[in-house]
RODO-281418 format. One record per residue (C-alpha): residue in three letters; x, y, z. Coordinates in steps of 0.2 Angstrom, whole numbers, plus 2048, in hexadecimal, padded with zeros to 3 digits. Last residue first. Layout:
BEGIN
ALAXYZ;...
//
This chain:
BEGIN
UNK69C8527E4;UNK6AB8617E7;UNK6AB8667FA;UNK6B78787FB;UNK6C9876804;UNK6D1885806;UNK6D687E816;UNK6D586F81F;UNK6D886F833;UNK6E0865841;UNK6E8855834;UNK6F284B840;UNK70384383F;UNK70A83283E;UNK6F882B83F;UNK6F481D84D;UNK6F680A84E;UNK70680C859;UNK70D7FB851;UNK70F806841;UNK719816848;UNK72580A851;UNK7297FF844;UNK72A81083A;UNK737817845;UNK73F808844;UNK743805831;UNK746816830;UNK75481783E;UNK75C806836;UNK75B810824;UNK76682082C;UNK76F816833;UNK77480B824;UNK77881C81B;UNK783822829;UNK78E81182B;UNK790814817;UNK79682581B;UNK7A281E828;UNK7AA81081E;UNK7AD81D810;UNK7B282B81B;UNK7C181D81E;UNK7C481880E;UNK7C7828809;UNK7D382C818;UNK7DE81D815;UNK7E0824803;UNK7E2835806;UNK7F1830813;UNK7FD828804;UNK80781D80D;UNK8068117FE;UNK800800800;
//
């Protein structure tokens, strides 16, 4: 290998950003387990506006 300190440091922030990204997808998968087994909306709707009834 060469003692080139770019290369080390590339592979590096290439281990960390794909430790990042599967994160990221492990804190979604979970945060919707959690939203799902709750059995209640994600958010609620207080108030519709501009919003005429169209038959």
């Amino acid at each position: 290998m060469t003692g080139n300190p770019f290369l080390y440091l590339s592979i590096l922030f290439l281990l960390i950003g794909g430790q990042f990204i599967s994160m990221g997808l492990l804190g979604e998968i979970i945060s919707r387990t959690y939203h799902e087994s709750q059995n209640k909306s994600i958010y609620f709707v207080k108030e519709i506006l501009g919003h005429s009834k169209q038959n």
